[in-house]
C-alpha distance (Angstrom), angle and dihedral (degrees) to the residues before:
residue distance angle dihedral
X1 . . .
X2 3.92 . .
X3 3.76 95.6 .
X4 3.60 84.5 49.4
X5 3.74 100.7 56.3
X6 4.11 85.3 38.6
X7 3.44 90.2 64.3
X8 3.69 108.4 47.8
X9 3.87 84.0 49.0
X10 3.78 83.7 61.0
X11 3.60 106.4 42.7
X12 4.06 87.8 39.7
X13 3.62 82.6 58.4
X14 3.94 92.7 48.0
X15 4.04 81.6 51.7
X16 3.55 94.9 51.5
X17 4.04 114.1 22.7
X18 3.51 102.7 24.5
X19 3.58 87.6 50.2
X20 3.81 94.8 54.4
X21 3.99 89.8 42.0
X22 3.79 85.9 51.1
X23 3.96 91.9 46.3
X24 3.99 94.1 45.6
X25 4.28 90.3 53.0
X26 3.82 94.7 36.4
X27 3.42 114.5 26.2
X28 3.79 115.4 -122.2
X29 3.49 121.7 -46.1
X30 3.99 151.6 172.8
X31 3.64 87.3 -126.3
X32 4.11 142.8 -10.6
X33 3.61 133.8 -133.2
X34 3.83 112.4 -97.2
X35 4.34 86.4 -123.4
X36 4.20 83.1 49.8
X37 4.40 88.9 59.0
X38 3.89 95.0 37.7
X39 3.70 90.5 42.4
X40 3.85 83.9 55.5
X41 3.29 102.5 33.4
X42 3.79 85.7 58.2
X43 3.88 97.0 47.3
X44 3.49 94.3 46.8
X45 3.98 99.5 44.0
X46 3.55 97.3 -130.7
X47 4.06 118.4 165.6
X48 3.30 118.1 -73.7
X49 3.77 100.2 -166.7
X50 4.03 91.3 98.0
X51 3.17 96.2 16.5
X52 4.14 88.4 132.0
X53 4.13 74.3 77.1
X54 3.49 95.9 70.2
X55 3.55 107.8 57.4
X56 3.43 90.2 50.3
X57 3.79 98.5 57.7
X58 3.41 94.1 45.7
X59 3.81 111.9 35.4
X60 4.07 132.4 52.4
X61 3.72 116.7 -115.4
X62 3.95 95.4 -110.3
X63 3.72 92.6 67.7
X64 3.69 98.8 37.1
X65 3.95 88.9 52.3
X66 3.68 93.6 55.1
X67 4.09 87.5 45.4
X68 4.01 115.0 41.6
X69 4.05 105.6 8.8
X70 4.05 80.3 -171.0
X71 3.79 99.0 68.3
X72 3.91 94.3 41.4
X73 3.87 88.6 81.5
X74 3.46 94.1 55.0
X75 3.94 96.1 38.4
X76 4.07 100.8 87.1
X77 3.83 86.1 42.0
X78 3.89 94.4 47.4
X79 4.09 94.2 44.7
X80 3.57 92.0 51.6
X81 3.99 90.6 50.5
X82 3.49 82.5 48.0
X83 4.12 96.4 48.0
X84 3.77 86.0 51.2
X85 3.86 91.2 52.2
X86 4.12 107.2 44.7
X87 3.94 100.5 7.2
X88 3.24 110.7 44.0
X89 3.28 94.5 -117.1
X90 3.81 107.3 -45.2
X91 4.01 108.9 121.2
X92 3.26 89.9 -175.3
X93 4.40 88.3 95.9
X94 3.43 122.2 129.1
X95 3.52 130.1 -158.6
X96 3.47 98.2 -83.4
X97 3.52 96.9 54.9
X98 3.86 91.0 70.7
X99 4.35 96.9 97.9
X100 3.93 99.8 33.6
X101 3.48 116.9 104.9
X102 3.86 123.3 -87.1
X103 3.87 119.4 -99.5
X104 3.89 101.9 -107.8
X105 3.66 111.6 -96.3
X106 3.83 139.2 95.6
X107 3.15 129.0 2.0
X108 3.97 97.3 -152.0
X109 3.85 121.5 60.5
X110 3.67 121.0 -134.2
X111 3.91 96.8 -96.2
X112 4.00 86.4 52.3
X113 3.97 95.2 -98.7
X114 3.83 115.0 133.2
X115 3.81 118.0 -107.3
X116 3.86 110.5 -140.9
X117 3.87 118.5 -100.7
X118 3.51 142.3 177.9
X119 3.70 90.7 -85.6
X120 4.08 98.7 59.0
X121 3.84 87.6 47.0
X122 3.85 106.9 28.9
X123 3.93 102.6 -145.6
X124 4.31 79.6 42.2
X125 3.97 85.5 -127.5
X126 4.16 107.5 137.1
X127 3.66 95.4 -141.8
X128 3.68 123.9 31.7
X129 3.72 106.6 -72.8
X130 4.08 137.5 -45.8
X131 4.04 92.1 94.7
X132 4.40 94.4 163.9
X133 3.41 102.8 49.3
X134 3.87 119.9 109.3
């Protein structure tokens, strides 16, 4: 149960500070280079315990296969978890999806985590503010 709630607290903060670290070095974008999140990941000191997450919410599989061969068989698994968790169920996100509202819907993800909504983060925006851009 601990590890559980541990690592949503991680990923959620790959969804909403990692995102606006990535943003603030790279401008926004449909996706980053796998050396742009470990680069920040690393300057920033965020956990590392998932950190398999984070490439996989913010890069496409093309460039993460040519850069960690290790997290590619965990990537269709990991964006789906992800899907179920932000998108409701769409893993076809990019990047720059992480901070726009979430589609109306549930409010439980199939494995019986909670999906954000407007209610955990008042305006309902992931990552402290923008929402529209893209």
């Amino acid at each position: 149960m601990f590890e559980r709630l541990q690592k949503w607290f991680v990923i959620r903060s790959y969804a909403r500070k990692l995102r606006t670290k990535l943003r603030e070095r790279y401008g926004v974008a449909g996706k980053y280079s796998p050396n742009q999140v470990a680069l920040t990941v690393d300057k920033y000191g965020f956990n590392k315990e998932w950190i398999r997450y984070a490439p996989c919410m913010f890069c496409d599989y093309p460039d993460l296969a040519k850069y960690d061969a290790a997290v590619v068989s965990d990537y269709a698994a990991i964006r789906s978890e992800m899907a179920k968790r932000f998108f409701g169920g769409n893993a076809s996100f990019t990047a720059a999806d992480f901070g726009r509202k979430p589609a109306p819907g549930p409010s439980v993800s199939n494995d019986g985590g909670t999906i954000p909504t407007e209610a955990m983060y008042g305006s309902g925006d992931l990552g402290g503010g923008g929402g529209g851009e893209g």
